[in-house]
ROGU-234844 format. One record per residue: x, y, z of N, C-alpha, C in turn; residue in one letter. Coordinates in nm, 2 decimals, padded with zeros to 4 digits. Each point is the difference from the previous one (the first is absolute). Example, Ala and Ser with C-alpha at 12.3 -4.5 7.8 and 13.67 -1.06 7.14 Angstrom:
REM residues 2
01.32	-00.57	00.78	-00.09	00.12	00.00	00.09	00.12	00.00	A
-00.04	00.11	-00.07	00.09	00.11	00.00	-00.08	00.11	00.08	S
END
This chain:
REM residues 282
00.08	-00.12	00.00	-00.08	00.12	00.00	00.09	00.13	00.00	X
00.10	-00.02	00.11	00.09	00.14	-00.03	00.09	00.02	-00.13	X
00.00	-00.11	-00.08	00.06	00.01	-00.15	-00.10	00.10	-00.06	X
-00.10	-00.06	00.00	-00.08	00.05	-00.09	-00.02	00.14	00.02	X
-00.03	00.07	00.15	00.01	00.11	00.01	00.08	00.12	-00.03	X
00.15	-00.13	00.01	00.10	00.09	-00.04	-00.01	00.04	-00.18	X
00.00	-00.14	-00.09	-00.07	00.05	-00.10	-00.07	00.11	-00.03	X
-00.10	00.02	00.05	-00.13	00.07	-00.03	00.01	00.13	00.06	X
00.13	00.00	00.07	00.07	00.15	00.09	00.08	00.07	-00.13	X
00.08	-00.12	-00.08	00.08	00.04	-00.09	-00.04	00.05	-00.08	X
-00.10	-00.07	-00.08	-00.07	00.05	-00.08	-00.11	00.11	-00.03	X
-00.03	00.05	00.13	-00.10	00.14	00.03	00.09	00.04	-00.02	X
00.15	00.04	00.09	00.10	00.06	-00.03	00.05	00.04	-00.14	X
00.06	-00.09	-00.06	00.00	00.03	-00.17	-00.07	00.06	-00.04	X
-00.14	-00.03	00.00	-00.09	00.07	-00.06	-00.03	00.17	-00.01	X
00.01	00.00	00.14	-00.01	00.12	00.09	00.13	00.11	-00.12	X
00.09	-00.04	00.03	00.13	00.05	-00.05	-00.01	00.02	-00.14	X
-00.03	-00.09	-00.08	-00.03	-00.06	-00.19	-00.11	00.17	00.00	X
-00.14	00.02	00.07	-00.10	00.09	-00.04	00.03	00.16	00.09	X
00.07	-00.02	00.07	00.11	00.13	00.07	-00.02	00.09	-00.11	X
-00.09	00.13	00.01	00.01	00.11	-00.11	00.10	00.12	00.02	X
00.02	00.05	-00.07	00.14	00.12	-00.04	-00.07	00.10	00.01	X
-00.02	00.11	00.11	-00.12	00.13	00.00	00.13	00.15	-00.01	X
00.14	-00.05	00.00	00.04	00.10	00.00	00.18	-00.08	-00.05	X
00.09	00.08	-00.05	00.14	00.01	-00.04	00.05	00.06	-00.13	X
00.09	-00.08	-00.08	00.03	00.08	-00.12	00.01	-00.15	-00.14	X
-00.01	00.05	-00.07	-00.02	-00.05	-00.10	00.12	00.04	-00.11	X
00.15	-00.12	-00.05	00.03	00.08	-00.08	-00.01	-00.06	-00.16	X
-00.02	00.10	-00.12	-00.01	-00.04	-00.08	00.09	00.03	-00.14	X
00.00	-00.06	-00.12	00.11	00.02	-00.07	-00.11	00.00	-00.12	X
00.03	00.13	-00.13	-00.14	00.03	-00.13	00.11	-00.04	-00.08	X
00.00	-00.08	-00.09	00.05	-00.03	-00.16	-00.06	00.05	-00.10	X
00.08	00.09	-00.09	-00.09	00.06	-00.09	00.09	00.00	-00.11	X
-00.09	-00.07	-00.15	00.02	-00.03	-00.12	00.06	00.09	-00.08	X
00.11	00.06	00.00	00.05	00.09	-00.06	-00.02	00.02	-00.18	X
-00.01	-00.12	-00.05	-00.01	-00.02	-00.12	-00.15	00.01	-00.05	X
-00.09	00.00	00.08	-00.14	-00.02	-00.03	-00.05	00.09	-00.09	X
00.03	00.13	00.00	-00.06	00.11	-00.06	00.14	00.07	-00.16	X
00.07	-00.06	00.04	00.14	00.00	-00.10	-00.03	-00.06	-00.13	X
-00.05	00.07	-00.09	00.02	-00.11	-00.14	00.09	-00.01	-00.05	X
00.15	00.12	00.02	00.09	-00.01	-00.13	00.10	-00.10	00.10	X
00.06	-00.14	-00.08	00.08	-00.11	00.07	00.10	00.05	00.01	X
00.10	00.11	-00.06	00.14	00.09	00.03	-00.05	00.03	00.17	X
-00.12	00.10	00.02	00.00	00.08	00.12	00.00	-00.09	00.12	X
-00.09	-00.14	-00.07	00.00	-00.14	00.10	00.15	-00.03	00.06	X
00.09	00.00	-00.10	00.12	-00.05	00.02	00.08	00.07	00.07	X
-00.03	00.11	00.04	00.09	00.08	00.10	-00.03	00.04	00.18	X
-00.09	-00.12	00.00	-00.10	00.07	00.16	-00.01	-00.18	-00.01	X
00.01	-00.02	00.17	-00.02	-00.14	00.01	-00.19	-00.01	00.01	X
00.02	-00.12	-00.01	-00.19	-00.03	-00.01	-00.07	00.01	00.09	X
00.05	00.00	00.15	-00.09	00.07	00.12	00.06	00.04	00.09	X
-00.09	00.09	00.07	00.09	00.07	00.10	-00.10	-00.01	00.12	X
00.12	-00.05	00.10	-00.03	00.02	00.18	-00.05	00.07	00.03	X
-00.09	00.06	00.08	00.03	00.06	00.15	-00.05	-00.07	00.09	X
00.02	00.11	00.18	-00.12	-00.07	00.11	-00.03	00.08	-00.01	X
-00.10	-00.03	00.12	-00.08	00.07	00.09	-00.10	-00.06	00.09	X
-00.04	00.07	00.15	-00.05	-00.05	00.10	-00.11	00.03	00.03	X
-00.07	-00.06	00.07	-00.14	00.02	00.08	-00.04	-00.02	00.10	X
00.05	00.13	00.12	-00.02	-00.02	00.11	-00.13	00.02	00.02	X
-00.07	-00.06	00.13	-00.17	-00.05	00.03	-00.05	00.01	00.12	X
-00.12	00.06	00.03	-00.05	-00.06	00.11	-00.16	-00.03	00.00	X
-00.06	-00.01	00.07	-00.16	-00.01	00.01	-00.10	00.11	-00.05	X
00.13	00.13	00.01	-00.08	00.12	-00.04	00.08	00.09	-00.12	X
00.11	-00.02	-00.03	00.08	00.04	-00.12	00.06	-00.05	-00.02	X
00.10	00.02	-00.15	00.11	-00.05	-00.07	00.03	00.11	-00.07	X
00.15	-00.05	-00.05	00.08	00.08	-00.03	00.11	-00.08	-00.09	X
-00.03	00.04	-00.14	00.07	-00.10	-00.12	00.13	00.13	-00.06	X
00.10	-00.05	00.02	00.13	00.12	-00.04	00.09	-00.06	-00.08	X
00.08	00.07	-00.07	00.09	-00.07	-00.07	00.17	00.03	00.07	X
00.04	-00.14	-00.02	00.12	-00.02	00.06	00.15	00.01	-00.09	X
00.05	00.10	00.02	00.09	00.03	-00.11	00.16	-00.05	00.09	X
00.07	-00.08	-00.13	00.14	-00.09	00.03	00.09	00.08	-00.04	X
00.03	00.12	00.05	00.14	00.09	-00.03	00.12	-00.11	-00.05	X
00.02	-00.08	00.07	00.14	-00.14	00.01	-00.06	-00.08	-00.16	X
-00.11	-00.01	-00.02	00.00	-00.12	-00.11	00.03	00.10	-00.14	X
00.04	-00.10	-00.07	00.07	00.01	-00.13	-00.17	00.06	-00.09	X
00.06	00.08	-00.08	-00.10	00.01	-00.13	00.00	-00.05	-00.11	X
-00.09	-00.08	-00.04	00.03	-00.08	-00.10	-00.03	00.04	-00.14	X
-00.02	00.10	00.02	-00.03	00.08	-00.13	00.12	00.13	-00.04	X
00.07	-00.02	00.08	00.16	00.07	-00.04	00.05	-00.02	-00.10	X
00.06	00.10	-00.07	00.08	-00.07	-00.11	-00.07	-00.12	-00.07	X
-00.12	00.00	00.02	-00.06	-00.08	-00.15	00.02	00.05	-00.13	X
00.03	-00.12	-00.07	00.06	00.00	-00.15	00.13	-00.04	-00.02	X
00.10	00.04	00.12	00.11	-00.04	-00.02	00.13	00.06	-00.11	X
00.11	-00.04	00.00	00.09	00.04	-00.10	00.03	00.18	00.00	X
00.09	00.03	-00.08	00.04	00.12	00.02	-00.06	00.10	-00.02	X
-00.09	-00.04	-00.12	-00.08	00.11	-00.05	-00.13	-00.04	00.05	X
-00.02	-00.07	00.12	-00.11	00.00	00.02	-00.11	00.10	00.07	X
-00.09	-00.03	00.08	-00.08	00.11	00.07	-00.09	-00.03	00.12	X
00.04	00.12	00.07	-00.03	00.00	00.16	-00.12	00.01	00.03	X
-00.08	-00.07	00.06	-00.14	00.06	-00.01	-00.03	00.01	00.22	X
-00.09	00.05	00.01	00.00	00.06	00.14	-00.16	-00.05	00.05	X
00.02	-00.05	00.05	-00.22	-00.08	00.04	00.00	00.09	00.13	X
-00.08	00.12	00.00	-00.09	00.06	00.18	-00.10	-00.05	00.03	X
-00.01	-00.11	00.07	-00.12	-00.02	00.00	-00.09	00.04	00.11	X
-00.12	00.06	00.02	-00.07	00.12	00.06	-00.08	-00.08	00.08	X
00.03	00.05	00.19	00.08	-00.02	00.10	-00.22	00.02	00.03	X
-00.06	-00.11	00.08	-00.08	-00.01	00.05	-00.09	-00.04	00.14	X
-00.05	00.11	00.08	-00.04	-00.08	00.13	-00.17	00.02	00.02	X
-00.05	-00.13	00.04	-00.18	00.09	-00.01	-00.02	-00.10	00.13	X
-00.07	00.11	00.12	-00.04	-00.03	00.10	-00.18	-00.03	-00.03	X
-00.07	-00.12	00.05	-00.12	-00.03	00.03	-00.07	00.00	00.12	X
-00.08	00.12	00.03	-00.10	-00.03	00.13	-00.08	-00.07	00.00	X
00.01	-00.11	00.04	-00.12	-00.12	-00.01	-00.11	00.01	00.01	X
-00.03	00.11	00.16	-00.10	00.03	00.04	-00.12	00.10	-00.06	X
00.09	00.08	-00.03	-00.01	00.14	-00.10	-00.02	-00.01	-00.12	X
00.05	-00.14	-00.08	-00.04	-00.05	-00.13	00.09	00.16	-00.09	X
00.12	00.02	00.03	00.07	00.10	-00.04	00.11	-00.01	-00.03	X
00.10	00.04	-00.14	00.14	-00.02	-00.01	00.02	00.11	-00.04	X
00.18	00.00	00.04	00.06	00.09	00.04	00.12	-00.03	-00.13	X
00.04	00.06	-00.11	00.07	-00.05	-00.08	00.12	00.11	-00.04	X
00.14	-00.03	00.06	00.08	00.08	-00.04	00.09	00.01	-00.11	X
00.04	00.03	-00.06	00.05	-00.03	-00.12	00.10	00.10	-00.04	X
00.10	-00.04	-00.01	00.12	00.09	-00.04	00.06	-00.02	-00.18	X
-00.07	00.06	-00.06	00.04	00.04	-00.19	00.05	00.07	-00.05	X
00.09	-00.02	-00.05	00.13	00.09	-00.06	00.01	00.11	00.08	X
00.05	00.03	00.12	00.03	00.08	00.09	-00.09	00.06	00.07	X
-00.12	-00.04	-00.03	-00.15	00.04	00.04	-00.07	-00.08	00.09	X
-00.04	00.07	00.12	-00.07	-00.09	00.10	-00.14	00.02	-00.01	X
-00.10	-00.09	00.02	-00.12	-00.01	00.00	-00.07	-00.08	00.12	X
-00.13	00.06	00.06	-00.03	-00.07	00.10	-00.14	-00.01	-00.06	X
-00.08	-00.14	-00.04	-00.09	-00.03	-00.07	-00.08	-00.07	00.09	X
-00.13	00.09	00.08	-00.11	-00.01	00.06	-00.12	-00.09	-00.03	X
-00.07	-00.12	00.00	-00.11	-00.02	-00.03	-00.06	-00.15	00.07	X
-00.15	00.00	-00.05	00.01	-00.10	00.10	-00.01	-00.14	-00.10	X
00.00	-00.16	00.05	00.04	-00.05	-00.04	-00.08	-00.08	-00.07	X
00.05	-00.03	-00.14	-00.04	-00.07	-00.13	-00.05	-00.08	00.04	X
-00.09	-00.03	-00.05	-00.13	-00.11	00.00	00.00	-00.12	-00.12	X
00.09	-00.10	00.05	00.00	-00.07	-00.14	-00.10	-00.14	-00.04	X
-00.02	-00.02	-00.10	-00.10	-00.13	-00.01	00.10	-00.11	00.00	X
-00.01	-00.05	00.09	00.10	-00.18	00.06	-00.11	-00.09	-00.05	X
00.08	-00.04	-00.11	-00.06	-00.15	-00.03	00.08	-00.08	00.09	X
-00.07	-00.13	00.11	00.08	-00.08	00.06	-00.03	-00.12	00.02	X
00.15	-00.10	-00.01	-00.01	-00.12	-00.03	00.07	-00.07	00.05	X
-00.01	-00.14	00.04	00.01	-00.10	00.09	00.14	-00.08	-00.01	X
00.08	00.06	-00.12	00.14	-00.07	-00.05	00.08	00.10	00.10	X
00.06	-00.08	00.06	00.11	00.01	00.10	00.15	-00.03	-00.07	X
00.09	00.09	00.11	00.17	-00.03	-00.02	00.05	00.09	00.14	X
00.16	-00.08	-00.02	00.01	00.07	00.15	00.11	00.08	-00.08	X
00.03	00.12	00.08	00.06	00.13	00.01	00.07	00.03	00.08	X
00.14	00.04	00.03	00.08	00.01	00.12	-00.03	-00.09	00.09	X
-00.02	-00.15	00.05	-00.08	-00.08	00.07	-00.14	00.05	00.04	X
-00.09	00.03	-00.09	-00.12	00.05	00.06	-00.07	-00.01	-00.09	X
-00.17	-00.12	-00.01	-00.06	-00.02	-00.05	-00.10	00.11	-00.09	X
00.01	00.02	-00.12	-00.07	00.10	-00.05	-00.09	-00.07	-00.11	X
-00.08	00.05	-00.04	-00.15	00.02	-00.08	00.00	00.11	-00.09	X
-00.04	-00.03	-00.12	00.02	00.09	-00.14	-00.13	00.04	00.03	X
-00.01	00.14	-00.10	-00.07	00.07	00.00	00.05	00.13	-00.12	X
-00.13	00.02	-00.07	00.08	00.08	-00.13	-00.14	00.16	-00.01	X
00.07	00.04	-00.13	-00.07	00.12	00.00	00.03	00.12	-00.13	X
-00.06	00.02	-00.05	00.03	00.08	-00.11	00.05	00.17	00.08	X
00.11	00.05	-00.07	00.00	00.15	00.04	00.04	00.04	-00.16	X
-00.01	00.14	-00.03	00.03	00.10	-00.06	00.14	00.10	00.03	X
00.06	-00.02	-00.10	00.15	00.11	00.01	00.03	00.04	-00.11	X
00.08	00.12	-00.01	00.08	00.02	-00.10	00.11	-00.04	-00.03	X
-00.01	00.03	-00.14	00.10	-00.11	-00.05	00.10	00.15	-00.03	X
00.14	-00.07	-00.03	00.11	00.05	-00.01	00.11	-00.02	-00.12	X
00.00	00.04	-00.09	00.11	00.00	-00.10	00.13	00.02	00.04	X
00.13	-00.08	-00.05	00.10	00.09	00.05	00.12	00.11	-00.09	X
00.06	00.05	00.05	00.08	00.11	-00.11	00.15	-00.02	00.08	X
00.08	00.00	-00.08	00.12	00.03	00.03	00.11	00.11	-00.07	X
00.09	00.03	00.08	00.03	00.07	-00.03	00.17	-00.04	-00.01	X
00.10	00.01	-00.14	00.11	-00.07	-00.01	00.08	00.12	-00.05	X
00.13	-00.03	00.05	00.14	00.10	-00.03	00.07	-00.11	-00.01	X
00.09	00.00	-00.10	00.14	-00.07	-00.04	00.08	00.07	-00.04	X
00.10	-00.01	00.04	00.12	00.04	-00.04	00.12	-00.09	-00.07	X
00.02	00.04	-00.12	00.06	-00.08	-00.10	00.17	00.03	-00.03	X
00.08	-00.06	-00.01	00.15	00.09	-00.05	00.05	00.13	00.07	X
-00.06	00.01	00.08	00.03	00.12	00.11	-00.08	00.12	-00.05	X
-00.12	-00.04	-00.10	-00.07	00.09	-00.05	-00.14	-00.01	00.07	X
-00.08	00.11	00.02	-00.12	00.04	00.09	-00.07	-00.05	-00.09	X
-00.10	-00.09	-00.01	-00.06	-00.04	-00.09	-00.15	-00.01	00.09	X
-00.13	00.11	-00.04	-00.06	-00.04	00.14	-00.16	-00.01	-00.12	X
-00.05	-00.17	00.07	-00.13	-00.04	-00.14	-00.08	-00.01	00.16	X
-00.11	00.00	-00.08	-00.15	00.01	00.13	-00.07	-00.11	-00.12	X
-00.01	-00.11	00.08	-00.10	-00.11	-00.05	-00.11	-00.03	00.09	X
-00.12	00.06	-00.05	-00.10	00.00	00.15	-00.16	-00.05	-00.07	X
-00.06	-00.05	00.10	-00.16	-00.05	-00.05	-00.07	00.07	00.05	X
-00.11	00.13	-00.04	-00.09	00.07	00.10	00.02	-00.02	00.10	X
00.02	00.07	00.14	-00.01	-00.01	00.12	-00.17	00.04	00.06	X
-00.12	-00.09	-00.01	-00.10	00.08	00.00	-00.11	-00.12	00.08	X
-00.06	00.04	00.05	-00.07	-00.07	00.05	-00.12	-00.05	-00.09	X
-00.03	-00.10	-00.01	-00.07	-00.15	-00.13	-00.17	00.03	00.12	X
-00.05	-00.07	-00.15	-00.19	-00.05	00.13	00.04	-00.10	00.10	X
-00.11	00.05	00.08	00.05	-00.04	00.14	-00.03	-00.19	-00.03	X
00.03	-00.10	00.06	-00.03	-00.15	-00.05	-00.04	-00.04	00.11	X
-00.08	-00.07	00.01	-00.07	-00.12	00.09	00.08	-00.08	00.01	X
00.04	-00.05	00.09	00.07	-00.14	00.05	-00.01	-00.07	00.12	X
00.04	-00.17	-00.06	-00.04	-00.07	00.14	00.10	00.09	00.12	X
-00.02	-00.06	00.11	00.04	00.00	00.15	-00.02	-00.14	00.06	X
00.12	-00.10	00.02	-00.03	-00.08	00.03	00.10	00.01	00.18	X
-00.11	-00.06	00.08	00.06	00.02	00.17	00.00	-00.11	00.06	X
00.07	-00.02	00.12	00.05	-00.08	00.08	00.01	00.08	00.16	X
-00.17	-00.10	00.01	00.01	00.07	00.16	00.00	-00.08	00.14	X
00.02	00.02	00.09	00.05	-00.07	00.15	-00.08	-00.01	00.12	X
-00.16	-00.07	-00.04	-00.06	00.00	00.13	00.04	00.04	00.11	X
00.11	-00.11	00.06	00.09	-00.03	00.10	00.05	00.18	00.07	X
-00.02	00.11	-00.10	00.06	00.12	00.03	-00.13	00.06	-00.07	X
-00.10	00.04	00.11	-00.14	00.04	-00.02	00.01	00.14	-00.01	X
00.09	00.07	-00.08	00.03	00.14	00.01	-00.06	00.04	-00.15	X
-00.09	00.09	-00.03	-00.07	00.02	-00.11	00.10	00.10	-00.14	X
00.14	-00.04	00.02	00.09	00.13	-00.11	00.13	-00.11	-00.08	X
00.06	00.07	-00.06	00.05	-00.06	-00.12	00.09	00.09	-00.04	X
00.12	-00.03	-00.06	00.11	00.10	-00.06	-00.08	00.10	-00.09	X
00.07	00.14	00.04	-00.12	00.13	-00.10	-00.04	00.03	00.07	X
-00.17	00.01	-00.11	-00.07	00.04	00.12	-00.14	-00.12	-00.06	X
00.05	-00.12	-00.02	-00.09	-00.10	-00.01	-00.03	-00.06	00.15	X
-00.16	00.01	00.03	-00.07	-00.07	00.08	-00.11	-00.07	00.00	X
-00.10	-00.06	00.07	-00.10	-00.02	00.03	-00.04	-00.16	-00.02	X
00.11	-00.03	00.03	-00.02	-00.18	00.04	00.02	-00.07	00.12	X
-00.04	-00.12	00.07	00.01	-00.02	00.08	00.13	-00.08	00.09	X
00.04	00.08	-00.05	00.19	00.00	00.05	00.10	00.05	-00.07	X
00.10	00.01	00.01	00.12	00.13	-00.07	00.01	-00.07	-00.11	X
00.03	00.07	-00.09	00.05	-00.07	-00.13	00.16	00.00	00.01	X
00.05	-00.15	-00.07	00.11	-00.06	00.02	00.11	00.03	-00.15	X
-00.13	00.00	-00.10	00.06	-00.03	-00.12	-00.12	00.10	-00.11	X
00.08	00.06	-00.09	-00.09	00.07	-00.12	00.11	-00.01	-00.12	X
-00.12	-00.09	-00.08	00.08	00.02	-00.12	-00.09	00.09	-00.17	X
00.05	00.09	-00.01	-00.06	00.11	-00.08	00.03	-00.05	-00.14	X
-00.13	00.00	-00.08	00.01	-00.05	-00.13	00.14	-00.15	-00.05	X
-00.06	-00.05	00.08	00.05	-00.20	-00.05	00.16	00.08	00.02	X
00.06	00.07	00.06	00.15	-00.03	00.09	00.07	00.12	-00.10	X
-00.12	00.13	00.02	00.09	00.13	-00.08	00.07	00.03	00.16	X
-00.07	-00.02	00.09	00.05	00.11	00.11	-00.07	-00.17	00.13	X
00.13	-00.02	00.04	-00.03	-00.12	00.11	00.06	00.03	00.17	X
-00.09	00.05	00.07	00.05	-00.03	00.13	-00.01	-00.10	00.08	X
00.06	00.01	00.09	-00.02	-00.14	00.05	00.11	-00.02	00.16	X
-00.11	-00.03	00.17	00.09	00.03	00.13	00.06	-00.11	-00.06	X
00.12	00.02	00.14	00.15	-00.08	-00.08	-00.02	-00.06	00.21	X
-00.06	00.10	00.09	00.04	-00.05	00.11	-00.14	00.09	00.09	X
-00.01	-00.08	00.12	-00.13	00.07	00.10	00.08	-00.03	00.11	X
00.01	00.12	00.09	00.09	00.02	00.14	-00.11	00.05	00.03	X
-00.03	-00.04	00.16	-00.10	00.04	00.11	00.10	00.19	00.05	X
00.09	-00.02	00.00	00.07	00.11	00.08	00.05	00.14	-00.14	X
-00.05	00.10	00.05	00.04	00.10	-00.13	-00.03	00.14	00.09	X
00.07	00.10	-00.03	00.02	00.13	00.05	-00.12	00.09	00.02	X
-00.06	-00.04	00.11	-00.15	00.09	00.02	00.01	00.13	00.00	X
00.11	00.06	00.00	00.00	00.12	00.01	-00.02	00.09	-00.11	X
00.04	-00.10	-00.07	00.00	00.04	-00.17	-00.16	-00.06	-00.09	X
-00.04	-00.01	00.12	-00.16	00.00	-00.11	-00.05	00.11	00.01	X
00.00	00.08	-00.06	-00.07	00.14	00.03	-00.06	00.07	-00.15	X
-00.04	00.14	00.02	-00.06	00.01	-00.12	00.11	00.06	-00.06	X
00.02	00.03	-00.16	00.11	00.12	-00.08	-00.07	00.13	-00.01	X
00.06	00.11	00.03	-00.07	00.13	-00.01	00.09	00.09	-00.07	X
00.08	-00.09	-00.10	00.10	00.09	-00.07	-00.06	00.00	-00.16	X
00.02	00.13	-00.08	-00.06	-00.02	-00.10	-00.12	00.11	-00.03	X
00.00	00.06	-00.12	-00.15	00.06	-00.04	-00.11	-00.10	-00.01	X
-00.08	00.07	00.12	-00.11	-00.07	00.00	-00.12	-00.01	-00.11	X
-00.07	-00.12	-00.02	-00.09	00.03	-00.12	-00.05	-00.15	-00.03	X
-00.14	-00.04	-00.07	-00.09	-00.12	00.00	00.07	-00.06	-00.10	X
-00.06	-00.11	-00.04	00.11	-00.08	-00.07	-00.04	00.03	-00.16	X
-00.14	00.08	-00.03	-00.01	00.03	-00.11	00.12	00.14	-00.04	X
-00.01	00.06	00.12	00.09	00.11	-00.04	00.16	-00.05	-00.01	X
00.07	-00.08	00.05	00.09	-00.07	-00.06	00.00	-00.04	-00.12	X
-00.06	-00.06	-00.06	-00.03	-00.08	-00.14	00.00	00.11	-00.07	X
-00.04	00.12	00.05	00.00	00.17	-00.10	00.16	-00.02	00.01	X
00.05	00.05	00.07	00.14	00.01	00.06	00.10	-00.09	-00.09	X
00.00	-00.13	-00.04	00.05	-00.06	-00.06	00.01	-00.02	-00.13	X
-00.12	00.05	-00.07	-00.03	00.02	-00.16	00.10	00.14	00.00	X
-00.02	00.12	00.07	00.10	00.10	-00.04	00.14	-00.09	00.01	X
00.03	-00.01	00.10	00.12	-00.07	-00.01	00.07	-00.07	-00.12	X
-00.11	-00.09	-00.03	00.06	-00.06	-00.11	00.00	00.05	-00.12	X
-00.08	00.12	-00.02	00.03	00.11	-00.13	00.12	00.07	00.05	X
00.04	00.00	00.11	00.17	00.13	00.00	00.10	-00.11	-00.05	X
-00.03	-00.17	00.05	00.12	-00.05	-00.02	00.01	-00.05	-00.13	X
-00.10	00.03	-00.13	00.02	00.00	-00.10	00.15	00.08	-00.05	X
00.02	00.10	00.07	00.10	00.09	-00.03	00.17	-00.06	00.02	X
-00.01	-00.13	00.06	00.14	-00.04	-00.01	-00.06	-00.11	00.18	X
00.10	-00.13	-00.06	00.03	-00.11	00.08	-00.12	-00.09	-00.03	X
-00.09	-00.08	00.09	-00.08	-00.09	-00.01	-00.09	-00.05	00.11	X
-00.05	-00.08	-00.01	-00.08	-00.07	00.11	-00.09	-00.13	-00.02	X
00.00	-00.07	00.05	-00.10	-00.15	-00.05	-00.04	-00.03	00.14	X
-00.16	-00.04	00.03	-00.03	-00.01	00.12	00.07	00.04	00.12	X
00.03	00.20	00.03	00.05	00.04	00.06	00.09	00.02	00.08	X
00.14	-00.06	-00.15	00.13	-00.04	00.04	00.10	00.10	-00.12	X
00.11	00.05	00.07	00.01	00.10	-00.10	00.13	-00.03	-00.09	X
00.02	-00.03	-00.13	00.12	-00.06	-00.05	00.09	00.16	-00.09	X
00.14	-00.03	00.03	00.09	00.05	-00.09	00.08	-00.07	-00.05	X
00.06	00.02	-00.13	00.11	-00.04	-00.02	00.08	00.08	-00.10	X
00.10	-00.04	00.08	00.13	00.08	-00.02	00.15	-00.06	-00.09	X
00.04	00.04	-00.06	00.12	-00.03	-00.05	00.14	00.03	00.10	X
00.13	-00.18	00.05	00.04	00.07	00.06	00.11	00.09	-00.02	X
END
């Protein structure tokens, strides 16, 4: 009889531990994004590797989150000196530096954004999306998640570049570029990966409204793939707070904000889903 107990000790135990929910820590994650996807000419292909890293984190609790980007001063750029050889060409990737607080309670985000030397603090409350949701499971950082998809709307992005070579110790300076202009806006899937287990209703962005964090988004079949890499109970509470740096303004008045923008950078350099490219002769 006391076997059995012990058994039936062990196994509440397990169990107890196995359905243990996540109401608060940090989440970190790592976005792969398709460099080649919107590139037609195979030359421009061949000089930029095919995707590019980053992180970024998501600290949580019961009543906010706070999704930021994690920038690796020490890691290598892999986009240096793409092309290679002597005469080849330098190209420079900024990529534009993001933090957006969620009041859970308040159904309110807080979106800071730093663009080409331009701060912005982007006010509004929070998107209401249609979750189609479905029963196919996979695990995620060890943590059982459940797909769930959804159509959104974006603009699309051409890209332009901008080239100088120098030849024979002669200035030789050509501009090979494709409109820099913003295309109709496209519908596309949203496909997610979310975490009962971590009943916190937010998602990298400012994607929410499912019934646990989202683990994994992958935007149009693997143009733009995030995905947590790790879930720590312990993360810097002090640093959940809101951003109040930035001209303030709704997210439609941003979207104004960024069409000008992308008519001044017509005028020289580039951008492709709000990453800014040069290239230079060295």
């Amino acid at each position: 009889m006391k076997k059995i107990q012990l058994v039936l000790a062990l196994f509440v135990g397990l169990t107890t531990v196995a359905s243990a929910q996540i109401k608060e820590g940090k989440i970190s994650y790592e976005r792969k994004i398709n460099m080649h996807r919107n590139i037609p000419d195979p030359q421009m292909k061949s000089m930029i590797p095919e995707f590019r890293t980053d992180k970024f984190e998501l600290l949580f609790n019961e009543s906010a989150s706070l999704f930021r980007s994690v920038v690796d001063d020490e890691a290598p750029d892999p986009f240096a000196n793409a092309g290679g050889g002597g005469g080849g060409m330098r190209m420079n990737f900024r990529m534009p530096t993001t933090t957006t607080y969620t009041d859970i309670a308040k159904q309110t985000q807080y979106e800071e954004r730093a663009f080409f030397e331009k701060e912005f603090l982007i006010v509004d409350s929070l998107k209401q999306y249609k979750w189609k949701l479905s029963e196919e499971t996979k695990t995620i950082a060890k943590q059982l998640c459940k797909k769930a998809t959804t159509m959104i709307t974006a603009p699309q992005m051409s890209m332009r570049m901008s080239v100088r070579m120098n030849r024979g110790g002669e200035s030789n300076n050509n501009t090979d570029t494709a409109a820099s202009k913003p295309m109709k806006p496209k519908e596309t899937e949203l496909v997610v990966w979310y975490a009962e287990n971590i009943p916190v209703s937010v998602g990298p962005d400012n994607y929410s409204g499912l019934p646990g964090v989202i683990m994994e988004m992958d935007l149009d079949n693997g143009a733009t793939v995030t995905t947590a890499v790790e879930v720590s109970t312990k993360y810097p509470k002090k640093e959940l707070v809101q951003p109040t740096k930035g001209e303030k303004m709704t997210r439609a008045q941003f979207q104004e904000n960024m069409q000008k923008l992308m008519q001044d950078m017509q005028k020289g350099g580039g951008m492709m889903g709000g990453m800014r490219i040069r290239m230079n002769g060295n």
